[in-house]
C-alpha positions in Angstrom: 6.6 -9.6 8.6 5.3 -12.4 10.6 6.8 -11.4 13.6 4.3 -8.5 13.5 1.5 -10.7 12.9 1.1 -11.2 16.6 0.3 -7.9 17.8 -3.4 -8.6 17.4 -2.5 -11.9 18.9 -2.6 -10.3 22.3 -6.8 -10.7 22.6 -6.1 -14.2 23.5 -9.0 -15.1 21.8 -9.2 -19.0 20.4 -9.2 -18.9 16.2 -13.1 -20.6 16.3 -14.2 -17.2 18.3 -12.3 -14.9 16.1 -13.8 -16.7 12.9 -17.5 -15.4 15.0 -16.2 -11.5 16.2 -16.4 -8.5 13.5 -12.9 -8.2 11.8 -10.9 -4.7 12.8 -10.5 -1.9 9.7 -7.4 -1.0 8.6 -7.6 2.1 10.6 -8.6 -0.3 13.5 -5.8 -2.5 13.3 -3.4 0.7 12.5 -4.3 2.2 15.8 -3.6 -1.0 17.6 -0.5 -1.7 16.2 0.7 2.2 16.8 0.1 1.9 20.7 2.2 -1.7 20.5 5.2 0.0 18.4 6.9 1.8 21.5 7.0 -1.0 23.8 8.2 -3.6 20.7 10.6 -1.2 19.9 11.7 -1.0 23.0 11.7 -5.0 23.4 13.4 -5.5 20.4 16.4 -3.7 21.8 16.7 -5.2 24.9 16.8 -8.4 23.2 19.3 -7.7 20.0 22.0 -6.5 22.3 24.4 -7.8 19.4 23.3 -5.1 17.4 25.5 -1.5 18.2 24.0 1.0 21.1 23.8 3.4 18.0 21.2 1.1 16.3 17.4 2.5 16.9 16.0 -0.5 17.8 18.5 -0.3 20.8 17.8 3.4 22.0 16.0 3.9 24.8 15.8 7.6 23.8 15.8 10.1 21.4 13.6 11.6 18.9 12.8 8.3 17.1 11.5 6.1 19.9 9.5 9.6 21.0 7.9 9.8 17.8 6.3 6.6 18.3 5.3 7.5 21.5 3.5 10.6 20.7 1.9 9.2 18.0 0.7 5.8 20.2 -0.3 8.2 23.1 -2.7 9.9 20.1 -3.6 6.4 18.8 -5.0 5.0 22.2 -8.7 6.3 22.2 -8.8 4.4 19.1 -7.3 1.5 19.9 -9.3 1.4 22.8 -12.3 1.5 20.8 -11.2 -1.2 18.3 -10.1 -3.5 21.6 -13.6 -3.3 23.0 -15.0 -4.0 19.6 -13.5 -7.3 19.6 -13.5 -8.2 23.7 -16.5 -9.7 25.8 -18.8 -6.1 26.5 -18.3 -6.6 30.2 -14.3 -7.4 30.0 -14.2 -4.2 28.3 -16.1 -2.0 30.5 -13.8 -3.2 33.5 -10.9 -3.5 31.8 -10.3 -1.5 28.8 -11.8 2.2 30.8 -9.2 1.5 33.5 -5.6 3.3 33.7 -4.4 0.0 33.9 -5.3 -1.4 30.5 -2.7 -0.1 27.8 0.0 -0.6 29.7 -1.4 -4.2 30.3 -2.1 -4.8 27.3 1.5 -3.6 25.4 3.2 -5.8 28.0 1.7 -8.8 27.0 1.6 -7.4 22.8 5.7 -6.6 23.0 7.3 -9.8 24.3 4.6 -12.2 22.1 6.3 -10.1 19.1 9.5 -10.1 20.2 9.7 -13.5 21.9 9.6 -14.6 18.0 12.7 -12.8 17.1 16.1 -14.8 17.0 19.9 -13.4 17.3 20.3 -13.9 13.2 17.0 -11.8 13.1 19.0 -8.4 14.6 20.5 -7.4 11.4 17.2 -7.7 9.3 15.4 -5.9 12.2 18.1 -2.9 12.0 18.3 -2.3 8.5 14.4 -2.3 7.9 14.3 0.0 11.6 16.5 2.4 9.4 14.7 2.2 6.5 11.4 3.4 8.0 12.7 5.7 10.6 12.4 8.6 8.1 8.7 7.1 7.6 5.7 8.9 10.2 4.9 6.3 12.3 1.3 6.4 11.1 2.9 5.2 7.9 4.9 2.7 9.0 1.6 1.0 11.0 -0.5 1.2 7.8 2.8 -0.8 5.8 2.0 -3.9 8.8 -1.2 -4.0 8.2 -1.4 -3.9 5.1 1.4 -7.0 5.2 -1.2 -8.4 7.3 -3.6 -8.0 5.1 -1.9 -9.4 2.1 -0.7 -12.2 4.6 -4.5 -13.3 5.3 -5.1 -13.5 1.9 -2.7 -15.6 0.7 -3.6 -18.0 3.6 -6.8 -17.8 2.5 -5.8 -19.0 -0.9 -3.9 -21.4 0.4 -0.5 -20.3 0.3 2.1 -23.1 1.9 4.5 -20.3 2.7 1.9 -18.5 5.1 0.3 -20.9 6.1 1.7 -20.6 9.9 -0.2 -17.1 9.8 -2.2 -16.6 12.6 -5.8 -16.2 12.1 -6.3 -12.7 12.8 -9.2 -10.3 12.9 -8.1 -8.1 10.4 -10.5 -7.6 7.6 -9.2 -8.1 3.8 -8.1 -5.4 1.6 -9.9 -3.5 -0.5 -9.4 -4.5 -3.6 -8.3 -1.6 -6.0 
């Protein structure tokens, strides 16, 4: 779960400004993290070449990598939105209207992520891959966050375990 702490990780922005800028929704953060799944995906096989060329994480095709990409292609106005919410108002006027900003922004999101990953972490990665892939993608974005979520609030309680979680701006729970 850590590894996908880092997808919001990507705004570069020191902890001390974070702690200042609005936190993202759960939606928010789901949206962001559904436009980052292709290109981790795709990461994560190009680095676990242990793993078999059947395993999904190592496909470069197919229905399940294309499912993530339909639903990240539907999740980019969103994300979008959510980016600018958190960037400098002029950074996102340039940047984030421009063709070149999701694919600038995935290849900086996919190799943070996956830069974290080590050969003993294939096998984990493939079996949890396997267990989702019946999962909508939409689903499987709201299960990181909400790991996020639950994450941050351990940290927040102080939690040794977590407490190399980045500090994200992902707002809490709600609490049911």
């Amino acid at each position: 779960m850590k590894r996908m702490l880092a997808v919001l990780a990507v705004l570069g922005m020191p902890s001390a400004a974070l702690a200042q800028t609005p936190c993202l929704t759960t939606s928010e953060a789901e949206s962001i993290t559904l436009v980052a799944f292709p290109d981790i995906i795709l990461e994560t096989g190009r680095v676990c070449t242990t793993l078999p060329a059947r395993s999904l994480v190592r496909r470069t095709s197919g229905p399940f990598i294309s499912r993530y990409q339909v639903e990240a292609d539907r999740a980019w106005p969103a994300a979008r939105a959510a980016l600018a919410k958190l960037s400098d108002p002029r950074l996102s006027m340039l940047l984030l209207q421009s063709d070149f900003a999701r694919p600038l922004i995935t290849s900086l999101i996919a190799p943070l992520i996956v830069g974290r990953v080590q050969p003993s972490d294939c096998g984990t990665i493939d079996r949890l891959a396997t267990l989702l892939e019946p999962l909508p993608p939409r689903n499987t974005a709201g299960i990181v966050v909400t790991s996020l979520q639950h994450l941050k609030a351990e940290k927040a309680r102080g939690v040794a375990a977590v407490r190399d979680v980045p500090d994200l701006p992902v707002c809490s729970a709600p609490r049911s």
